[in-house]
FIBA-951969 format. One record per residue (C-alpha): x, y, z; residue in one letter. Coordinates in steps of 0.1 Angstrom, whole numbers, padded with zeros to 4 digits, always signed. Each point is the difference from the previous one (the first is absolute). Example, Ala and Ser with C-alpha at 12.3 -4.5 7.8 and 13.67 -1.06 7.14 Angstrom:
BEGIN
+0123-0045+0078A+0014+0034-0007S
This chain:
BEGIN
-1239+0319-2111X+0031+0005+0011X+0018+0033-0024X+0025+0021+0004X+0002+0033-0026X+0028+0013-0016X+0000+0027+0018X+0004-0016+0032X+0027-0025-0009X+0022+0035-0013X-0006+0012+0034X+0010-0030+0019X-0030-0005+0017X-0013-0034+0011X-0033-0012-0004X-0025+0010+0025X-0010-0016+0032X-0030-0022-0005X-0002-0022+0035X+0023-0006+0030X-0024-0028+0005X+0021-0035+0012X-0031-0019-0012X+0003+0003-0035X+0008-0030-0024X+0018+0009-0036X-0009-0034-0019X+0025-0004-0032X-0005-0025-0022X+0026-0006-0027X+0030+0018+0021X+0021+0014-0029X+0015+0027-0015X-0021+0032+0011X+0003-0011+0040X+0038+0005+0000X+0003+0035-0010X+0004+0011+0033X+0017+0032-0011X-0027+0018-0020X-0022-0023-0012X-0035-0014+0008X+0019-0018+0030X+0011+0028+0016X-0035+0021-0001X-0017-0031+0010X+0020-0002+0035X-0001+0038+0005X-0036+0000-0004X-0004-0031+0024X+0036+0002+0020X-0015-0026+0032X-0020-0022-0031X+0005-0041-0002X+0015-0012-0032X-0009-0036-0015X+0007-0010-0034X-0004-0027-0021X+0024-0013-0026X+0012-0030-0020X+0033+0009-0008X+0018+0020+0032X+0027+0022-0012X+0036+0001+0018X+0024+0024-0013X+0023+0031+0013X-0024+0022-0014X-0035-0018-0004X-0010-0021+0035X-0038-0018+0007X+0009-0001+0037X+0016+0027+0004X-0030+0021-0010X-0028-0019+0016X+0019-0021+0029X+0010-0040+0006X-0025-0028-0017X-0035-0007+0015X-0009-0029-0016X+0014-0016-0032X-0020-0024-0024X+0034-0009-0018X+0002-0013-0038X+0001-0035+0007X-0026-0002+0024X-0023+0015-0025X+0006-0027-0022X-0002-0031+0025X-0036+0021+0009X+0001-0009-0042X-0011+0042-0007X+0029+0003-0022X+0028-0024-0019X+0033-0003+0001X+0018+0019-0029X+0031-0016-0013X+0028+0018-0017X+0018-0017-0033X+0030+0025-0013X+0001+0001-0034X+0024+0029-0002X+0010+0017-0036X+0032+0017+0003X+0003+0036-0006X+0029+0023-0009X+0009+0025+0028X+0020+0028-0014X+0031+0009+0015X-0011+0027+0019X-0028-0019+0014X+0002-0015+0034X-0025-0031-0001X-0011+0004+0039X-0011+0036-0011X-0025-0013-0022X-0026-0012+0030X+0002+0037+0011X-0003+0011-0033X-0031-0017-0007X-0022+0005+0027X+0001+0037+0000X-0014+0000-0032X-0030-0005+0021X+0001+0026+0027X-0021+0031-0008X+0025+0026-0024X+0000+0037+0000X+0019+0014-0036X+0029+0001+0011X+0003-0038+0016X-0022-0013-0031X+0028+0017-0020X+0023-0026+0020X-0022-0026-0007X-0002+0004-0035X+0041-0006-0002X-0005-0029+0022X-0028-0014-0019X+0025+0006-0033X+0021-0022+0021X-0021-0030+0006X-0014+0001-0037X+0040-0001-0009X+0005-0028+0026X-0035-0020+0000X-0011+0007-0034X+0027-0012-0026X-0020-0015-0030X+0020-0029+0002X-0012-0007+0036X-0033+0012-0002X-0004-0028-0029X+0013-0026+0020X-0025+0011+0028X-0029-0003-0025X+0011-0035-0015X+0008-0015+0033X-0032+0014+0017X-0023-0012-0026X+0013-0036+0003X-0003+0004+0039X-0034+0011-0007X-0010-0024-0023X+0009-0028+0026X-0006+0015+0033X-0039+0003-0010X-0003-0031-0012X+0010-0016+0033X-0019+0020+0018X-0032-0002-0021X-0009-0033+0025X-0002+0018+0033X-0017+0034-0015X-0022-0008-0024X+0015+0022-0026X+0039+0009-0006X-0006+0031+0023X+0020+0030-0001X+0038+0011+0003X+0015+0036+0008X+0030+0013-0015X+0018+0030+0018X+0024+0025-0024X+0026+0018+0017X-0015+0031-0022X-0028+0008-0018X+0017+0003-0037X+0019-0041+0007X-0035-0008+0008X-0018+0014-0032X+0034-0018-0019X-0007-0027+0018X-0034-0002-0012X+0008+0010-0039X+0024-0032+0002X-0026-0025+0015X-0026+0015-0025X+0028-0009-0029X+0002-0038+0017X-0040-0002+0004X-0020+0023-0017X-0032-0013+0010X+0008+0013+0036X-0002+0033-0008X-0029+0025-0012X-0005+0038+0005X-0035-0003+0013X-0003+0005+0037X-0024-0034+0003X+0023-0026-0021X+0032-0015-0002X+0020-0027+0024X+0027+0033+0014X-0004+0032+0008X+0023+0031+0012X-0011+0015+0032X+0025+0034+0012X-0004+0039+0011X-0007+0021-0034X+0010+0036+0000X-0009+0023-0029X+0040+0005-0007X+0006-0036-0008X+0014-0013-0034X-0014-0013-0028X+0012-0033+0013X-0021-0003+0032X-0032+0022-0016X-0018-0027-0015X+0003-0022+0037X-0020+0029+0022X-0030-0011+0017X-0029+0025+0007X-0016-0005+0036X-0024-0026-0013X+0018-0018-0022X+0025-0004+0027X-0032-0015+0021X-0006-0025-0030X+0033-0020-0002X+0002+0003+0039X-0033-0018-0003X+0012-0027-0025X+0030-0005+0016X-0022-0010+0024X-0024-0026-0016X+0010-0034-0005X-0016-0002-0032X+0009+0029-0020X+0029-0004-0025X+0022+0021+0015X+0031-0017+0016X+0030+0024+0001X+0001+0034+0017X+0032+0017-0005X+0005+0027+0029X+0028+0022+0012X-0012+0019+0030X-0039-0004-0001X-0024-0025+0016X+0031-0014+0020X-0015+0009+0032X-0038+0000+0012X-0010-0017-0032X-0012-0037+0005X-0009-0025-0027X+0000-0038+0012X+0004-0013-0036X+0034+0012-0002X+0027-0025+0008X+0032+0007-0014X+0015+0036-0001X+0032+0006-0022X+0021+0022+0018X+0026+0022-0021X+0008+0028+0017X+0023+0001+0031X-0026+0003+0029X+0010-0001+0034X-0013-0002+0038X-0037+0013+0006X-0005+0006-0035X+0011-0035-0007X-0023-0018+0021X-0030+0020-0014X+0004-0009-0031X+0007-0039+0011X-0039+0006+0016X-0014+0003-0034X+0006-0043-0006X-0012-0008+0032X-0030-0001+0004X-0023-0028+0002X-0022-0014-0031X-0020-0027-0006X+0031-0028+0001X+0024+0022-0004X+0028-0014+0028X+0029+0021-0009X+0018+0035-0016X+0026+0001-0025X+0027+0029+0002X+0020-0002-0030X+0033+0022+0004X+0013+0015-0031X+0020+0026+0018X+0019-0012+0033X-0022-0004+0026X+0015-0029+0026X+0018+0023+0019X-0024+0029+0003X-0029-0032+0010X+0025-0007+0031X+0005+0035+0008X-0040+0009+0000X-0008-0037+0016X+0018+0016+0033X-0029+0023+0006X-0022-0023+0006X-0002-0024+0031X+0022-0034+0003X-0024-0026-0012X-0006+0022-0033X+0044+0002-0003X-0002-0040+0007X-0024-0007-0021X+0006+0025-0033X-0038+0005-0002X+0003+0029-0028X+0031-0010-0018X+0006-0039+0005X+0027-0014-0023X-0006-0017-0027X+0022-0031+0010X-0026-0007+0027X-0025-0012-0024X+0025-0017-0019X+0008-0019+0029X-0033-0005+0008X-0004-0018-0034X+0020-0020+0004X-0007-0010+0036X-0036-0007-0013X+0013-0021-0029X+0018-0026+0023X-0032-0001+0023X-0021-0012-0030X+0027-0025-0013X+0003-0014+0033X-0043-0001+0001X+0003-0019-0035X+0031-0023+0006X-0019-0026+0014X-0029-0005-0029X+0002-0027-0022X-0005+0024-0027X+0033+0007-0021X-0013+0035-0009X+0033+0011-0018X+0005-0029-0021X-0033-0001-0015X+0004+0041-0007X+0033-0012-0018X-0017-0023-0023X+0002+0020-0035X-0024-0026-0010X-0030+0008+0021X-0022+0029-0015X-0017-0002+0030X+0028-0002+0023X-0008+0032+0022X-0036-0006+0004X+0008-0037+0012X+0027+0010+0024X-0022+0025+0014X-0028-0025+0003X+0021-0020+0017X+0017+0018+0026X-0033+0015+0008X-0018-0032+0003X+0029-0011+0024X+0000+0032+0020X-0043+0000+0007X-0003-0037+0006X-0010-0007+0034X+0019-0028+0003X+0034+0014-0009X+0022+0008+0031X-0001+0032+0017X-0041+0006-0009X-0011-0027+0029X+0006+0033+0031X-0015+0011+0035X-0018+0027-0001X+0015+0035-0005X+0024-0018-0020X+0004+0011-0033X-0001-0032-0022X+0025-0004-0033X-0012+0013-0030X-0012+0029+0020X+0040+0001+0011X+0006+0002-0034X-0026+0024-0009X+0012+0028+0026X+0035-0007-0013X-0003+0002-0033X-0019+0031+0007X+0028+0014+0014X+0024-0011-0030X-0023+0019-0024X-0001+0033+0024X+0040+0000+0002X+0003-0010-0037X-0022+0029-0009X+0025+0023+0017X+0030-0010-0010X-0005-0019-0033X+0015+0031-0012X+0028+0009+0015X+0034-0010-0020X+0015-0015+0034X-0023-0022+0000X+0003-0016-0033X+0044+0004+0005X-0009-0026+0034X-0025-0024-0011X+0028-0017-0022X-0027-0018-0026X-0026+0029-0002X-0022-0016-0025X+0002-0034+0021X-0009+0021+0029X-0031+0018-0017X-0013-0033-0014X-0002-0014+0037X-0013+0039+0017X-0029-0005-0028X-0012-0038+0003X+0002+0009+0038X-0023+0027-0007X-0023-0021-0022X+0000-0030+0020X-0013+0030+0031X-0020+0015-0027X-0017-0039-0004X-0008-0006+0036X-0017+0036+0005X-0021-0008-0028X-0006-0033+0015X-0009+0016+0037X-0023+0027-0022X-0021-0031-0017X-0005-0013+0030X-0015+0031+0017X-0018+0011-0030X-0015-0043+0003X-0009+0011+0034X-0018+0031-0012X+0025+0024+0021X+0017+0030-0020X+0037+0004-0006X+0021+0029+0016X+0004+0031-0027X+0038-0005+0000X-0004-0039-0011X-0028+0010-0026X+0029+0028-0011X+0029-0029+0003X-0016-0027-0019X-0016+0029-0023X+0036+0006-0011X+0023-0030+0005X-0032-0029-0007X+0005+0005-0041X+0040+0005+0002X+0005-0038+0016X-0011-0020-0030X-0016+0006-0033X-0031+0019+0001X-0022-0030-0016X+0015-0025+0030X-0010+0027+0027X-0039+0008-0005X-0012-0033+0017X+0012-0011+0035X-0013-0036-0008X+0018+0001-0029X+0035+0009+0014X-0005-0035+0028X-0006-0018-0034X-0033-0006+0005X-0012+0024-0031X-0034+0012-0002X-0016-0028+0019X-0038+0003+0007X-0009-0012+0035X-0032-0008-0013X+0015-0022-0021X+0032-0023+0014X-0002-0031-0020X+0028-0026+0000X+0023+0015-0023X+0004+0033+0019X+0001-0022+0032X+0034-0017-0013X+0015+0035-0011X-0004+0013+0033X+0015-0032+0018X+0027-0001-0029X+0008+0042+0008X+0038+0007+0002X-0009+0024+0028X-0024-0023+0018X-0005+0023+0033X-0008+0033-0026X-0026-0023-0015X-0013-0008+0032X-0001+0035+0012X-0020+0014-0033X-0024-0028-0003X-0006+0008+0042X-0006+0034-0012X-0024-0008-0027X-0019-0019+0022X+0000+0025+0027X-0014+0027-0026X-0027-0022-0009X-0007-0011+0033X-0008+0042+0006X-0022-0001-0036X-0017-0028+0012X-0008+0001+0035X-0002+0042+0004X-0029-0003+0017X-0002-0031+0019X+0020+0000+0030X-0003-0037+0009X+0016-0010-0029X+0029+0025-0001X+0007-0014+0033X-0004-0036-0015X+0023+0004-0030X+0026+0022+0019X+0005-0026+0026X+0002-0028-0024X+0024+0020-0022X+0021+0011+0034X+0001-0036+0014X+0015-0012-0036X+0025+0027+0000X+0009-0008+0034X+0004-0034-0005X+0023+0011-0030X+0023+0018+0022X+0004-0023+0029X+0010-0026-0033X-0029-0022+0003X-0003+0007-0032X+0019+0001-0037X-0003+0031-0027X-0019-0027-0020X-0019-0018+0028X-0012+0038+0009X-0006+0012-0036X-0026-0037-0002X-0014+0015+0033X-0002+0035-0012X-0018-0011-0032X-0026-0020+0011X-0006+0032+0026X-0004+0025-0028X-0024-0027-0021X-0023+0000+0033X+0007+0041+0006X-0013+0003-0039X-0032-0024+0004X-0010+0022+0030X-0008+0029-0022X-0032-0024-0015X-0008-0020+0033X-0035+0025+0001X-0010-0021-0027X-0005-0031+0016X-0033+0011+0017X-0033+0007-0008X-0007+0023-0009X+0039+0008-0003X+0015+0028+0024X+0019+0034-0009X+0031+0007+0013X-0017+0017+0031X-0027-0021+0010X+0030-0034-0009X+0021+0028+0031X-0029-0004+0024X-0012-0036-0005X+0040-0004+0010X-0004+0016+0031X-0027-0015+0013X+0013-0034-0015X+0032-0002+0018X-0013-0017+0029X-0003-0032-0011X-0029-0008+0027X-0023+0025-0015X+0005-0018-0035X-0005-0037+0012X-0038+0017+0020X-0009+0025-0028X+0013-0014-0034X+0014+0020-0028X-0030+0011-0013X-0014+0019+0037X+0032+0017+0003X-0002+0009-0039X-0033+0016+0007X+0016+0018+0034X+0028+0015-0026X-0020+0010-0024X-0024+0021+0025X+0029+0013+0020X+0012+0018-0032X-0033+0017-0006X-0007+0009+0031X+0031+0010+0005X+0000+0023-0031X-0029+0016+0007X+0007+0009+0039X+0036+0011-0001X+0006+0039+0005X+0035+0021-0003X+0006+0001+0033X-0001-0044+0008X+0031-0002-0001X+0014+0027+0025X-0030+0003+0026X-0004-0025+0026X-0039+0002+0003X-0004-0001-0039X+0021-0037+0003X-0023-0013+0030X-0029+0010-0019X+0016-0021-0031X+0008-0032+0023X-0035-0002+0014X-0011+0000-0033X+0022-0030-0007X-0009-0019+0028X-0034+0001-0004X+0005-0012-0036X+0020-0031+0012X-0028-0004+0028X-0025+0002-0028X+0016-0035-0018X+0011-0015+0035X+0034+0006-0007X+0021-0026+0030X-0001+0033+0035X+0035-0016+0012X+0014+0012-0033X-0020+0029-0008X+0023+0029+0018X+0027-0012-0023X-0017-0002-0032X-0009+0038+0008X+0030+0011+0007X+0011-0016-0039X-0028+0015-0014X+0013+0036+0015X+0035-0008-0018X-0012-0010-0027X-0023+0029-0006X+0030+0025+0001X+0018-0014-0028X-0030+0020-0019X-0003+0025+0020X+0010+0028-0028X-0020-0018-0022X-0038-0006+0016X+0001+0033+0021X-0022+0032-0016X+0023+0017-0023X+0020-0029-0004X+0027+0010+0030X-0008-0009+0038X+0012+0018+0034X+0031-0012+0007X+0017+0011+0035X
């Protein structure tokens, strides 16, 4: 511990020698305000008590003033992680800024480029007679900042804001996630709060544990009847730093003025409200509180009530080149604007070839079911393999996944600046322009939904962030009732596979989105391919190859939607009798002794020498010996399994099973034993490596 006493800084003397020592490293980290007190301050003891020391800090936001300087303290840059790089390494997002500005009335006597200065020393530590300062200046602000009338039009506009920007972001979070509001002082932010609470007062409750906003600010014992009922003991301070935190608690709005604007990290919070003047270091600190990464989160939101495009520029020149280039912390508005846009003519020009006239059959006033059938539509055009653009080389993305990624990127941009009021003054017809941004979206929102069927068919899980996408956008494309079936939405309804008679047959051929009814009926036979054959590898290899070889066939246009659905049909009638094929011998054969006869059937040799009925018999005993030999530890130890195919061959030796295919026919029964594995082993779970 580095001290100095009272005493000894009335006497002028330094701080005492500690080390001459040249090997000494001083490792700062977060280089700010008490390493440039070099007069009489901790700075100062710290190099008289270690004069020939090595000094190496750490900081995000370098300070460069007359008075204040990073490198002039601790020397030239070592190394520099800048803001842009830490966002291509995807550890943070880009935060864009969208000025919303509400005009305030200076006084005469007021010059505006004082009120920076003004404002953040109302954050530096105060003895009486600077707090006494303060208190004037803080007047000042409440005068300038505070007006009624602007503090209601803050309220009303930032609920609407609200109100939108967590909608749109509900998608990529899971949740609307959490916003930050910054008051120049701590009384505009309590007025702030009384005149939200007047516009929503569900959002606000005294308890500590409740309510969608809370006040968070340095109480003193002398404060005001005003700011009183907003102080936070220690641990209730904990609590909303906590919720503020969680995703799932119902508070979304923190309303700050100097407090948890530095060293304070919560992920879930993605758009910061920024009415106070802040400037340089201070500046960029606060812009760190948006972002941060979380779950799909893939972008900040600064939105500027007081001025802050010039004071972005200035702080921007701290920081290297690329980060200047770039407007990592800061970027303009107009830039996702633009990017809308740019990502509206790439999907027009994806969709200008398709036969389907998407626009003029959402313009027919007629058609209840317009949407849903445009939707269909352009969906069905975009995933059929035979459309243009989805026949690719390798490592080539194929259409609808063009489309996917783009409209992705449509809904991102949208999000940030769907917003902004320049925005809506460019885009000419806005509510032409929405209608197009949201079938975009649903039509993307269709073919993810589509690509999650047909991993869930496959038995593979979905991502989190599609479960949260589809979780959240799945029941806001069409009704709720059209939605709950996949089948349903190709137009097949809620066909049985078990059951395909003639008259589904026709609807399926007759579908107005003939590739979607392929695709679902591919999927329903795919999960009941995995229902019926769990356990039996030779006919999962059977069915897939016979499904592939259709679908490929299908692709390379040998042949039609409904020459394929015929095909498909007749597939899923033989998938469906499979499930009773034990019962054809006698005595008939469970699922798992019907696995093994498989195995040792497939060589058609052994059946034409043995007959049905031997290698019936050689099923049925390689199940109960089988079950009654296997230990925990078969499946991972090597001597355990060439115990296990010894057994096996002398089993097939036993019933003269054909030698020439013998090695083969082991090696099946191996496979096939694994696929139950967890459920044969003692304890019901085997050794796995």
């Amino acid at each position: 511990m580095l001290t100095a006493s009272i005493a000894d800084r009335q006497a002028g003397r330094s701080h005492p020698l500690l080390s001459e020592r040249r090997n000494i490293l001083v490792i700062v980290d977060e280089a700010h305000r008490s390493h440039y007190d070099t007069l009489d301050g901790y700075a100062r003891h710290l190099r008289d008590a270690l004069p020939h020391a090595t000094f190496i800090a750490f900081t995000g936001t370098p300070i460069s003033t007359a008075e204040v300087n990073t490198r002039a303290i601790f020397g030239d840059y070592i190394d520099v992680y800048d803001l842009k790089r830490a966002v291509d390494d995807e550890a943070t997002v880009r935060v864009y800024h969208e000025p919303r500005i509400i005009p305030v009335s200076l006084p005469p006597d007021i010059d505006p480029d004082t009120i920076d200065d003004e404002v953040e020393q109302l954050t530096a530590s105060l003895d009486d007679g600077e707090r006494r300062k303060a208190e004037a200046k803080v007047a000042t602000l409440n005068t300038i900042y505070g007006a009624p009338d602007r503090v209601e039009t803050l309220a009303k506009d930032l609920v609407e804001h609200w109100d939108e920007r967590r909608t749109l972001m509900e998608p990529q979070l899971g949740g609307p996630g959490k916003a930050m509001l910054v008051g120049a002082t701590r009384e505009i932010c309590v007025r702030i709060f009384d005149a939200i609470a007047k516009l929503r007062p569900d959002w606000a409750d005294p308890a500590v544990d409740k309510g969608k906003m809370k006040i968070v600010f340095h109480g003193v014992p002398t404060d005001d009847e005003l700011l009183r009922p907003h102080h936070l003991r220690p641990s209730q301070l904990k609590t909303v730093q906590a919720r503020a935190k969680d995703p799932d608690d119902e508070l979304e709005l923190l309303i700050v003025h100097s407090m948890l604007l530095t060293g304070y990290d919560a992920p879930p919070i993605h758009t910061i409200y920024m009415d106070r003047p802040m400037r340089g270091a201070n500046l960029m600190q606060a812009l760190a509180r948006v972002n941060r990464r979380f779950r799909g989160k893939q972008d900040g939101l600064l939105v500027g009530y007081a001025p802050l495009t010039e004071n972005l520029r200035k702080a921007l020149t701290e920081y290297s080149r690329r980060d200047q280039e770039d407007q990592t912390l800061g970027r303009e508005i107009d830039r996702a604007i633009g990017e809308v846009h740019n990502e509206i003519a790439v999907i027009e020009a994806m969709l200008a070839p398709a036969p389907v006239k998407w626009r003029e059959i959402l313009a027919n006033g007629q058609d209840r079911t317009r949407w849903v059938r445009a939707v269909r539509k352009v969906a069905n055009y975009l995933r059929d393999p035979r459309t243009p653009g989805n026949t690719v080389e390798p490592g080539t993305k194929p259409l609808h996944q063009r489309f996917r990624d783009s409209a992705g990127r449509l809904e991102r941009f949208y999000a940030l600046c769907a917003t902004s009021r320049d925005f809506v003054e460019r885009a000419g017809d806005i509510q032409r322009l929405r209608r197009d941004i949201t079938f975009f979206r649903d039509v993307r929102v269709w073919i993810v939904k589509e690509e999650a069927a047909d991993r869930e068919a496959k038995g593979l899980p979905n991502t989190a962030e599609v479960e949260r996408y589809l979780a959240h956008l799945a029941a806001q494309v069409v009704d709720a009732a059209d939605i709950t079936d996949i089948y349903e939405e190709a137009g097949l309804g809620r066909l049985d596979i078990t059951d395909l008679n003639g008259v589904a047959l026709q609807r399926l051929q007759d579908s107005e989105t003939p590739h979607l009814a392929v695709s679902a009926l591919r999927r329903l036979i795919e999960q009941k391919m995995r229902e019926v054959t769990k356990h039996n590898v030779v006919r999962q290899e059977r069915f897939s190859a016979l499904l592939e070889d259709l679908m490929g066939r299908y692709m390379r246009q040998q042949l039609t939607s409904a020459q394929l659905i015929v095909e498909l049909v007749e597939l899923a009638k033989e998938v469906s009798a499979d499930a009773r094929r034990g019962q054809r011998f006698d005595p008939p054969l469970n699922h798992a002794e019907l696995a093994f006869y498989d195995a040792v059937a497939q060589n058609e040799a052994a059946t034409e020498l043995m007959g049905v009925g031997t290698l019936a018999d050689i099923a049925r005993e390689l199940v109960k010996s089988i079950q009654s030999s296997i230990t925990v530890d078969w499946f991972s130890r090597e001597p355990v399994r060439a115990k296990l195919r010894t057994h096996i061959r002398r089993l097939l030796a036993r019933y003269d099973y054909p030698p020439d295919h013998e090695r083969a026919a082991v090696d099946l029964v191996i496979r096939q034993m694994e696929t139950f594995a967890d459920e044969w082993a003692p304890n019901g779970q085997a050794a796995k490596h």
